[in-house]
C-alpha positions as CSV (number, residue, x, y, z in Angstrom):
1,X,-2.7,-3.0,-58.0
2,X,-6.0,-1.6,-57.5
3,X,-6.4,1.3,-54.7
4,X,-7.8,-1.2,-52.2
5,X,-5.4,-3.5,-52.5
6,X,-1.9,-3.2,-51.2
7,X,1.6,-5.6,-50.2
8,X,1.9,-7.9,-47.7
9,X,4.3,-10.0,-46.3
10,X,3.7,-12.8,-43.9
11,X,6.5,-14.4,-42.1
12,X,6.8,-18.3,-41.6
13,X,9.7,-21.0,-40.9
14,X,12.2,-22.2,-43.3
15,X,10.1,-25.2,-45.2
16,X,6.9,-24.1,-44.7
17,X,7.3,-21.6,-47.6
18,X,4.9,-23.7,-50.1
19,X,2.3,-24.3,-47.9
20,X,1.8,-20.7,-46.5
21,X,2.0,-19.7,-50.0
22,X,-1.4,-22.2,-51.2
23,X,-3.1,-21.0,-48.0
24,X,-2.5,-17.7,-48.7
25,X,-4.0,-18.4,-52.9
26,X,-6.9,-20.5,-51.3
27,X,-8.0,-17.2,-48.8
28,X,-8.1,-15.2,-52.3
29,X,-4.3,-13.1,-52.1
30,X,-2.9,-12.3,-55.5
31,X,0.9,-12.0,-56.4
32,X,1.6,-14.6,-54.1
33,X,5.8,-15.2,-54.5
34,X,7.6,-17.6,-51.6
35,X,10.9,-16.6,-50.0
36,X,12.9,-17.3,-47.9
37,X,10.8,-17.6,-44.5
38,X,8.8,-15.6,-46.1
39,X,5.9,-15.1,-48.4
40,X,4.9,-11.5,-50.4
41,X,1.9,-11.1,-51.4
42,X,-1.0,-8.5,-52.3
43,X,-4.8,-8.4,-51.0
44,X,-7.1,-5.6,-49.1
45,X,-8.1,-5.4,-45.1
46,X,-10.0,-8.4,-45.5
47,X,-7.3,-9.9,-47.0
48,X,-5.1,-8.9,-43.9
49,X,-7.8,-9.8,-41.6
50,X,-7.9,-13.3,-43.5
51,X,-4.3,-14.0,-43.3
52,X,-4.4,-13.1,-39.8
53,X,-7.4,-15.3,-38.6
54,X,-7.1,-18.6,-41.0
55,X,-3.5,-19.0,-42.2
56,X,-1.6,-21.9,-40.0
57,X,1.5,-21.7,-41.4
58,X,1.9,-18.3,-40.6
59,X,3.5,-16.7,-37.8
60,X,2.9,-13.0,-38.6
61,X,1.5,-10.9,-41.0
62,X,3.5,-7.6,-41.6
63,X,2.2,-4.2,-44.1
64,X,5.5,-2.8,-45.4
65,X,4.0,0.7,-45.3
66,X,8.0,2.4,-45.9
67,X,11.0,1.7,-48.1
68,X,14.4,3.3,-48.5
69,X,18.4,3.0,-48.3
70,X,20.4,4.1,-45.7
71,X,24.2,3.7,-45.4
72,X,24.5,4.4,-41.4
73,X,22.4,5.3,-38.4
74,X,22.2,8.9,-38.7
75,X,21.2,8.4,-42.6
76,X,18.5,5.6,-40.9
77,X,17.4,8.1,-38.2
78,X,16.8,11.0,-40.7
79,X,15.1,8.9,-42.9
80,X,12.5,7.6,-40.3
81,X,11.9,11.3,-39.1
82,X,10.8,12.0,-42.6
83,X,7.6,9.7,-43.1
84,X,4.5,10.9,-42.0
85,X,4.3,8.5,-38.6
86,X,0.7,10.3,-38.0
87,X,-0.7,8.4,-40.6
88,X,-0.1,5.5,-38.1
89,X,0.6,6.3,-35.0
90,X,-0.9,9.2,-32.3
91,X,-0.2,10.6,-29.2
92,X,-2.6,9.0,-27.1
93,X,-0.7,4.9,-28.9
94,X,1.8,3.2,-27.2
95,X,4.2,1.6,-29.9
96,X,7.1,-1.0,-29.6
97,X,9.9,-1.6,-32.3
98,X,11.1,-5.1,-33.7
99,X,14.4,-5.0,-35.8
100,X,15.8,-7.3,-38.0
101,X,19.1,-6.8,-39.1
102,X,21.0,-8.4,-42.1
103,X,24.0,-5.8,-42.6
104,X,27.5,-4.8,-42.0
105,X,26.8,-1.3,-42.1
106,X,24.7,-1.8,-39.3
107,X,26.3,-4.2,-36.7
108,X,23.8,-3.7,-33.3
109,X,20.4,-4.4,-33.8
110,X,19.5,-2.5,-30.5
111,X,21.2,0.5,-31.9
112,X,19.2,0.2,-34.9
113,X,16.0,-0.1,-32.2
114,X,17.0,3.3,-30.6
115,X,17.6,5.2,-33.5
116,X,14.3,4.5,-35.1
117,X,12.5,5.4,-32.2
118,X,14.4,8.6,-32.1
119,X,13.3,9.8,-35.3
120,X,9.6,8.5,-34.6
121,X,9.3,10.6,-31.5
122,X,11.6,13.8,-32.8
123,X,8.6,13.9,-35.8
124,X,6.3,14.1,-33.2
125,X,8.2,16.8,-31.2
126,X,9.0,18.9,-34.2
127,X,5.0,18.7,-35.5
128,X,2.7,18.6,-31.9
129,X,5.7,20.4,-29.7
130,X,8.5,19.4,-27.2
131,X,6.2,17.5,-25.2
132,X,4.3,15.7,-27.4
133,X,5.1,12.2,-28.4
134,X,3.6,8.9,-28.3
135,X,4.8,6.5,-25.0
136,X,6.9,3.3,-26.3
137,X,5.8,0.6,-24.5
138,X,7.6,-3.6,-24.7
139,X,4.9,-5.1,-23.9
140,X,1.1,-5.1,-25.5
141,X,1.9,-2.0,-27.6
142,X,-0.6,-0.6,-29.4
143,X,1.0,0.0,-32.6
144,X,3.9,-2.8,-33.6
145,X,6.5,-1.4,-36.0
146,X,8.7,-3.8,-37.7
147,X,12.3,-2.5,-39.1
148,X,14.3,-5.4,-41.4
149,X,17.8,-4.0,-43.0
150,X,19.1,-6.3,-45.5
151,X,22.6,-4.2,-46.6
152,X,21.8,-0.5,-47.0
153,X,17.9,-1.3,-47.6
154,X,15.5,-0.9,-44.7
155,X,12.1,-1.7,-44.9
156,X,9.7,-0.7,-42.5
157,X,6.6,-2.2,-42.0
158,X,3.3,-2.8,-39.2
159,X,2.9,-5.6,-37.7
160,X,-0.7,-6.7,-37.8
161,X,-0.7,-10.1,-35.8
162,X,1.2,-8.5,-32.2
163,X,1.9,-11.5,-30.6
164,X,3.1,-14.2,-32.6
165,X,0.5,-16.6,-35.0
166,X,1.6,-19.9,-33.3
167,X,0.2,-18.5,-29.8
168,X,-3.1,-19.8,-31.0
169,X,-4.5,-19.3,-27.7
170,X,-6.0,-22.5,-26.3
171,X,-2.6,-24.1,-25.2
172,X,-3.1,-24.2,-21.1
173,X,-0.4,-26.7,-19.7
174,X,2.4,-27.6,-21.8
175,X,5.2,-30.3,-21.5
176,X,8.5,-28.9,-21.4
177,X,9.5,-28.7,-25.2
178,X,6.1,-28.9,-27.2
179,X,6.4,-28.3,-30.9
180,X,5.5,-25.0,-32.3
181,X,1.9,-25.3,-33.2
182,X,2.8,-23.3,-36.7
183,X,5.6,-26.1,-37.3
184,X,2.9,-28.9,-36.2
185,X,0.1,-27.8,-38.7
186,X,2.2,-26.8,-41.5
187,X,4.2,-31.4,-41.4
188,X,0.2,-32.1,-41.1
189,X,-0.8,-30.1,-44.4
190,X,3.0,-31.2,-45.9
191,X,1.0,-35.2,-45.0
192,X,-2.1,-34.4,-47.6
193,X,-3.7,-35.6,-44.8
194,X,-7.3,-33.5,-44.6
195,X,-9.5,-35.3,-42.3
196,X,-9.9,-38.3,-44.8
197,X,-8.7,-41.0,-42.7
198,X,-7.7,-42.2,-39.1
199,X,-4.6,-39.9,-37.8
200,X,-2.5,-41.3,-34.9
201,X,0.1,-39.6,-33.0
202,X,1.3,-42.1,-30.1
203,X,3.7,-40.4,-28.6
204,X,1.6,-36.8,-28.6
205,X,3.2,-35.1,-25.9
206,X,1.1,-31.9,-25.1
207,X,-1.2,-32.9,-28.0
208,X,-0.2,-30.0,-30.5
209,X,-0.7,-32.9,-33.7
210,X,-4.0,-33.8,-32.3
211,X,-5.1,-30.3,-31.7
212,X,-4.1,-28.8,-35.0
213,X,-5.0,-31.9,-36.9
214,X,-8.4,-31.8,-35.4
215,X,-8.6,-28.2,-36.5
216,X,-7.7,-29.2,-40.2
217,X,-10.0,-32.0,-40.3
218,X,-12.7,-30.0,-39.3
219,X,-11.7,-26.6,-40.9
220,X,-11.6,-24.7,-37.6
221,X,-9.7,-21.1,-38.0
222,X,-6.7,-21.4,-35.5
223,X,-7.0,-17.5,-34.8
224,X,-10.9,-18.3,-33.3
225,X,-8.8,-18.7,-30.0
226,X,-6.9,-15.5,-30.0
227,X,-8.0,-12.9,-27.9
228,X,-6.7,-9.7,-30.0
229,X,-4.9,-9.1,-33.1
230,X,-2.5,-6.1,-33.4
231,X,-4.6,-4.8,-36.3
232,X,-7.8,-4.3,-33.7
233,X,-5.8,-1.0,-32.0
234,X,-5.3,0.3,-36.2
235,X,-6.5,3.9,-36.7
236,X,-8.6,2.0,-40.0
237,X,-9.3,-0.6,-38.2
238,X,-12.9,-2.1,-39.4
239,X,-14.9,-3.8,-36.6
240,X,-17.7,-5.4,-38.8
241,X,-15.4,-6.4,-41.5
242,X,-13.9,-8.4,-38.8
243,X,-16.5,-10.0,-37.0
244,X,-18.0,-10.9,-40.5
245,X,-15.2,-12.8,-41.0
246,X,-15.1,-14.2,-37.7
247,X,-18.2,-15.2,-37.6
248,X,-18.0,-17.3,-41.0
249,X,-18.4,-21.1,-40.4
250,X,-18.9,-21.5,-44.2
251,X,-15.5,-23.9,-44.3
252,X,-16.4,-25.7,-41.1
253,X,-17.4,-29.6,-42.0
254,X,-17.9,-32.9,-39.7
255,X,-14.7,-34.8,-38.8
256,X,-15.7,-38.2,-39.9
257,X,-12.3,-39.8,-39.0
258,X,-11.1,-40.2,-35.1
259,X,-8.1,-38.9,-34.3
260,X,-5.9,-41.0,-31.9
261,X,-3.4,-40.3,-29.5
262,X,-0.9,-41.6,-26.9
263,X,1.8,-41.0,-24.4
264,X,3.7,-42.8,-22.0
265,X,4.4,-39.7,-19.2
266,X,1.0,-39.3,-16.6
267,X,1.8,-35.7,-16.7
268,X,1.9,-35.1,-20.4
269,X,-1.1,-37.5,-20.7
270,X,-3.1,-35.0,-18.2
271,X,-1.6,-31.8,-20.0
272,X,-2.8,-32.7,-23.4
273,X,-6.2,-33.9,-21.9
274,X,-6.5,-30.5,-20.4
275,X,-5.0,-28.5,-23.9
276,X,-7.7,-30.6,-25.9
277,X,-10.4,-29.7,-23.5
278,X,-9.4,-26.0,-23.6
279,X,-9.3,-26.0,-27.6
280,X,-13.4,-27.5,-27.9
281,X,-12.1,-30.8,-30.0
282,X,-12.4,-33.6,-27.6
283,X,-15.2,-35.3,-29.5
284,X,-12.5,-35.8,-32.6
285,X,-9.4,-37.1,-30.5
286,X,-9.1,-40.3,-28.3
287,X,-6.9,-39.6,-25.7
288,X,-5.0,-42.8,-23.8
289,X,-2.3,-43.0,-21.4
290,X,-0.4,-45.8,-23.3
291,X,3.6,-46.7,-24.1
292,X,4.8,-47.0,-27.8
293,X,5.1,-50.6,-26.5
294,X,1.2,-51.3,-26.4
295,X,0.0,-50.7,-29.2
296,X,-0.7,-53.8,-30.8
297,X,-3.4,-52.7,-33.2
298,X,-4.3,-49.3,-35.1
299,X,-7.8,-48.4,-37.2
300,X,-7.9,-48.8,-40.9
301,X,-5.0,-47.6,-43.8
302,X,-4.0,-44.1,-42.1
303,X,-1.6,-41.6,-41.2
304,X,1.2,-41.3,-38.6
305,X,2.8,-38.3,-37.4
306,X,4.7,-38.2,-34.6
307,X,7.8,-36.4,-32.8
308,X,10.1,-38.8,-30.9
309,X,12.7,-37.6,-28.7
310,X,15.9,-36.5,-30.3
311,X,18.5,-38.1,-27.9
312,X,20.0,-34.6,-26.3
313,X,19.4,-35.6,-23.0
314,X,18.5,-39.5,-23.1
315,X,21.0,-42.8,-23.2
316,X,21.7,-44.0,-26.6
317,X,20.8,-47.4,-25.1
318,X,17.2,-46.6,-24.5
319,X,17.2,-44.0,-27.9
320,X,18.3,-47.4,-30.5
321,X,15.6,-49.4,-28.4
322,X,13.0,-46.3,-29.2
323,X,14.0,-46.1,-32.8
324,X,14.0,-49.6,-33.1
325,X,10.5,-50.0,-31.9
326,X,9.0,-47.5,-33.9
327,X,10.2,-49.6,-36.9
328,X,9.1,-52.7,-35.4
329,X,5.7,-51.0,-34.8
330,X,5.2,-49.7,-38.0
331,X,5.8,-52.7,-39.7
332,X,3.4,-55.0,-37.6
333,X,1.3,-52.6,-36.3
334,X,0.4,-49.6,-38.8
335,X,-0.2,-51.2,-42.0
336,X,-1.0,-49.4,-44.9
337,X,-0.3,-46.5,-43.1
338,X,1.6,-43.3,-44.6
339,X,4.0,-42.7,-41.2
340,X,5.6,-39.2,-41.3
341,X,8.4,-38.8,-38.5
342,X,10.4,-35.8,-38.0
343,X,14.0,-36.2,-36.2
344,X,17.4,-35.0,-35.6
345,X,19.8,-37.6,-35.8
346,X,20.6,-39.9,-38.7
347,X,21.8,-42.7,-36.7
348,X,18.2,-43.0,-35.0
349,X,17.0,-42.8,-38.6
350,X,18.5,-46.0,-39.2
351,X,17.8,-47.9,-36.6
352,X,13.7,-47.5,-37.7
353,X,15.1,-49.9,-40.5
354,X,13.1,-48.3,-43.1
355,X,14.1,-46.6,-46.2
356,X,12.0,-43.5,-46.4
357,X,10.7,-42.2,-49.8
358,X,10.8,-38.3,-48.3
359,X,13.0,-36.1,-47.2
360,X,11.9,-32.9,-45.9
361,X,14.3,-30.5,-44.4
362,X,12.8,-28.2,-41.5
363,X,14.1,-26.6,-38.3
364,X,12.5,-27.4,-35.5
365,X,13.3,-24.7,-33.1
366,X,17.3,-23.9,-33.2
367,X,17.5,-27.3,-34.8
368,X,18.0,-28.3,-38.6
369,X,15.5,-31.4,-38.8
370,X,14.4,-33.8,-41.5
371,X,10.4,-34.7,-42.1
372,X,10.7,-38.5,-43.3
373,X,7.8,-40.4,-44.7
374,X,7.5,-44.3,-44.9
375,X,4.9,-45.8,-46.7
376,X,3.8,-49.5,-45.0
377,X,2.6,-51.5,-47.3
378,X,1.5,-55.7,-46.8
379,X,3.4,-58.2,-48.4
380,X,6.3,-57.8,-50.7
381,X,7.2,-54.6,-53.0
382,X,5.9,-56.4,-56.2
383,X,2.5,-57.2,-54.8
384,X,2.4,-53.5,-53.6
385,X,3.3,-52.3,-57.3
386,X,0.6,-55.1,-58.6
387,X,-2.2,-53.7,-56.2
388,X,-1.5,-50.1,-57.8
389,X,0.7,-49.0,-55.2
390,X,3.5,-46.7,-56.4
391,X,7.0,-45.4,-55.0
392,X,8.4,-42.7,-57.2
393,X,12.1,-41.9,-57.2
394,X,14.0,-38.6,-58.0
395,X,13.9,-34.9,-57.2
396,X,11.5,-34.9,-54.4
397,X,10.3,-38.5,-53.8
398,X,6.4,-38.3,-54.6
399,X,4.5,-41.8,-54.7
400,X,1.2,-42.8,-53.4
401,X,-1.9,-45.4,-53.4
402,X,-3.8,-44.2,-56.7
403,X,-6.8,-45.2,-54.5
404,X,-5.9,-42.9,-52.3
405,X,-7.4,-39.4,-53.8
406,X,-5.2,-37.5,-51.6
407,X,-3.2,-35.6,-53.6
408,X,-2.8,-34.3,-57.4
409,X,-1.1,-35.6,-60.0
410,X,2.3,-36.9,-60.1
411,X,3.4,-34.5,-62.3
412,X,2.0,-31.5,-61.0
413,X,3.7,-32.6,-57.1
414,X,6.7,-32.7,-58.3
415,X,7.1,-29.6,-60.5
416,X,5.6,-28.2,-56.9
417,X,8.2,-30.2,-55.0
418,X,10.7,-28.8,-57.7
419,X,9.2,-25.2,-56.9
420,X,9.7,-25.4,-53.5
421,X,13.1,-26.3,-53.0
422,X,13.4,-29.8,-51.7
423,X,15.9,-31.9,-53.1
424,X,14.5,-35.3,-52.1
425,X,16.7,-38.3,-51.3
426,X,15.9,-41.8,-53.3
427,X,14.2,-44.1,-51.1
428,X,13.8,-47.6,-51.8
429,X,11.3,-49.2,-49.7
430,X,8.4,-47.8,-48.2
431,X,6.7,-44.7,-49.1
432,X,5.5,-42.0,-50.3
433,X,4.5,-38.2,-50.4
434,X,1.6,-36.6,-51.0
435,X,0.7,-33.3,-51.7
436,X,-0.7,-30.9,-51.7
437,X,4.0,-11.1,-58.5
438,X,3.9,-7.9,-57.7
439,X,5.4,-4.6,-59.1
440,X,9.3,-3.8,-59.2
441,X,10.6,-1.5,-56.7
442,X,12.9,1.1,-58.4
443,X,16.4,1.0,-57.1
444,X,15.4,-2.2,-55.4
445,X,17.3,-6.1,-56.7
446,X,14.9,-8.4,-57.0
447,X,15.1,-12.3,-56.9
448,X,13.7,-15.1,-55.9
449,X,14.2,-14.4,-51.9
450,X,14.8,-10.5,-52.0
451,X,11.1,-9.3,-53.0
452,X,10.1,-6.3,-50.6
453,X,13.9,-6.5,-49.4
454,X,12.4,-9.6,-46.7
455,X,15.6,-11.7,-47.8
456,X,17.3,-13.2,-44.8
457,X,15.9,-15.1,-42.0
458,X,13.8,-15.0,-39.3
459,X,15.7,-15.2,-36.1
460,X,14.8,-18.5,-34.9
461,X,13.5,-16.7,-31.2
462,X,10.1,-17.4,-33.6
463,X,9.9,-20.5,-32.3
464,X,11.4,-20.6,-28.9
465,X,9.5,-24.2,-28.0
466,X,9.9,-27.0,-29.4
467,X,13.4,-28.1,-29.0
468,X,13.4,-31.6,-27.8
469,X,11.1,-33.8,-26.0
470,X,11.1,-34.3,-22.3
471,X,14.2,-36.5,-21.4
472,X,11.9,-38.1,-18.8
473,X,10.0,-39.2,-21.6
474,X,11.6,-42.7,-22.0
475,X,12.2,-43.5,-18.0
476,X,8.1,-45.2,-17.3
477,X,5.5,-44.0,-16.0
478,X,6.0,-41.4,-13.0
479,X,3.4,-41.5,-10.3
480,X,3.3,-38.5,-9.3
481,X,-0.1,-36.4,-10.0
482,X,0.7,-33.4,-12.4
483,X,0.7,-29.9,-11.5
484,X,-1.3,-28.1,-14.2
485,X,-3.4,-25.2,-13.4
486,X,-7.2,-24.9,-12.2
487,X,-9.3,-27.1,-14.7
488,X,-11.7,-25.1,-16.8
489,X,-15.2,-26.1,-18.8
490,X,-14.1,-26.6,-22.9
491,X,-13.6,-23.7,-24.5
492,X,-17.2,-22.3,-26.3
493,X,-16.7,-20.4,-29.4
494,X,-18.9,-17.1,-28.7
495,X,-19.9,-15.0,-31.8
496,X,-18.2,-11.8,-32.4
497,X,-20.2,-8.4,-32.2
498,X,-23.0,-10.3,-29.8
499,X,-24.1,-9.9,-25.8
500,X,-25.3,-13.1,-24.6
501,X,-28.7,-12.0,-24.5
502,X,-28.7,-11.6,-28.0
503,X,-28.4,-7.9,-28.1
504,X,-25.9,-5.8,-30.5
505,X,-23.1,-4.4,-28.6
């Protein structure tokens, strides 16, 4: 590792592992090695600014900058009081703590919390006197410290991103569960779908699909909405590193595919009307108030993605009727289309009377998910296959058009596929899937999902969202007006480092 260069970890949910980890490769990080929610990897600030500002997958971006084993909290607490904590931190920062904890030697998290920011402000004390030390503060910290014990091995790192990735920033209104727009643009990238056909959600909710498939499609960074990054308040920070790479437009391109969108509720209608607005990509989405039920026609060959309720708080009468008519309407209606649903329950599955050709497992929120694909093709399976259609079968169902261009090679997807984890389930009659090391610690174990000790999950208060849909979602159209706050102009993408009369700041 070169002197600029050092590790990285960024964090991201169960199933998204792959996809982080080619974002991460196309940016320009080396050593980059999945986990589990996780993915290590090595670059320099730019790097870390990089993952920061153009990775949608990821949900934050940590700098393990302290490593070491400790068999209870007073071996924890004089370990942390031994680092050097004014490399990082000063008396005029406010920090906060996050802890992760995997361990039976140490039971309470919040114990773990307290005894860490013991020994940071005790350093202080013992080397700027008894009534020095640097103010902890929950919320909007300066400095974010992240703690993870897996067993007796505690890795500490800094969080770079503060508030989490998927709080993009241009989400005004929501609906009451809206996916997690991480989750949302990491089932778009699992599509292969980059902006080179039609995309239709019709049952889009507060418009996260559109949103973040707009953004792919026309290679907008997600973090140009954020208004700070943890890294900003960093002692080594560098401001015109940063705007240099805010200010690059260099993977920006024209959208030359509409992207279409539905809903049957008013008020989400008028919430993802107003969240498109505030995110600057109207001119890419078409927007209509419109049941599952109406649509009787769809553009050209496409893709579907879409999150139907998952029957937690709706009649099972009206949930088979759903199901059912997003079968009917994908048979009739979306033609040629690659349809990608995620759900919950099988026995919804079913009633879409498709066999899907992927099967994806992802949690969406608290729940353990499946990402299906069906592929609708005209006519019978043998005309498909004679047209140059193809359905593959096995460890991680991969088939697609050839004509489609979409993807890479058979082979190469599914020694990815294979890479990744996914056990896929054979499929019979629509569909398909398209695609898309760093040094050993001494003393430390290393496999496959224990590099840099990040070995155990997340806790899934990541993605507090999207749960379920709205259970009103199925009962017709409301009349009352929605209550959504003061509209605002479309958001205008101003240039780092600028004043508005053109002037350096």
């Amino acid at each position: 590792m070169s002197n600029n260069q050092f590790e990285m970890v960024a964090k991201t949910f169960q199933g998204l592992e792959d996809v982080l980890a080619e974002e991460l490769r196309n940016l320009g990080a080396v050593n980059v090695e999945p986990g589990r929610r996780m993915v290590s990897f090595e670059g320099d600030l730019a790097m870390l600014y990089k993952a920061n500002f153009c990775c949608r997958t990821a949900l934050r971006i940590l700098k393990p900058i302290y490593k070491f084993t400790a068999a209870d909290p007073d071996e924890l607490y004089s370990m942390i009081k031994e680092y050097d904590w004014n490399r990082v931190l000063s008396l005029d920062k406010t920090f906060a703590i996050d802890t992760t904890v995997n361990s039976d030697e140490f039971s309470h998290s919040r114990y773990v919390t307290y005894r860490v920011k013991d020994g940071i402000v005790d350093w202080f004390k013992d080397h700027f006197g008894p009534e020095s030390r640097p103010r902890v503060r929950l919320q909007d910290a300066d400095v974010l410290i992240n703690v993870h014990i897996a067993g007796e091995r505690v890795t500490v790192s800094l969080d770079s991103s503060g508030e989490s990735l998927h709080k993009r920033g241009y989400r005004v209104a929501q609906t009451e569960a809206p996916i997690n727009e991480v989750l949302a643009a990491g089932i778009i990238l699992k599509t292969g779908w980059r902006g080179d056909c039609p995309f239709v959600d019709p049952m889009c909710g507060s418009g996260t699909f559109l949103i973040e498939a707009a953004l792919i499609g026309a290679g907008i960074n997600p973090g140009v909405y954020r208004r700070r990054f943890a890294f900003e308040a960093w002692p080594d920070f560098d401001a015109d590193l940063f705007d240099e790479i805010y200010n690059d437009e260099s993977a920006e391109r024209p959208l030359n595919h509409k992207i279409y969108g539905g809903d049957i509720s008013p008020k989400a209608f008028a919430i993802a009307e107003q969240n498109i607005k505030s995110a600057g990509v109207a001119k890419y989405i078409d927007l209509k108030l419109k049941p599952l039920s109406q649509w009787d026609e769809a553009p050209a060959e496409g893709v579907l993605v879409t999150n139907p309720p998952y029957g937690e708080r709706i009649s099972s009468e009206d949930m088979d009727g759903l199901y059912s008519m997003i079968g009917t309407k994908l048979k009739h209606v979306f033609k040629g289309y690659h349809a990608w649903i995620i759900g919950y329950r099988e026995e919804y599955f079913r009633k879409i009377g498709l066999s899907p050709s992927v099967k994806l497992p992802l949690y969406n929120g608290s729940l353990e998910c499946e990402l299906r694909e069906y592929v609708i093709f005209e006519g019978d399976y043998k005309s498909f296959r004679q047209s140059g259609g193809k359905i593959h079968h096995g460890e991680q169902v991969v088939a697609s058009r050839q004509k489609s261009g979409r993807r890479e090679s058979d082979r190469e997807w599914r020694e990815a596929a294979r890479k990744s984890g996914f056990g896929g389930k054979k499929g019979s009659m629509a569909e398909t899937g398209r695609d898309r090391r760093g040094p050993k610690r001494q003393g430390w174990k290393r496999d496959e999902n224990t590099r840099y000790g990040f070995d155990q999950a997340e806790p899934m208060s990541e993605n507090p969202l999207a749960q379920r849909r709205n259970e009103h979602a199925l009962k017709g159209i409301v009349g009352k007006a929605p209550t959504l706050p003061r509209s605002s102009e479309p958001m205008i993408r101003p240039r780092r480092g600028w004043k508005k009369d053109g002037g350096a700041e």
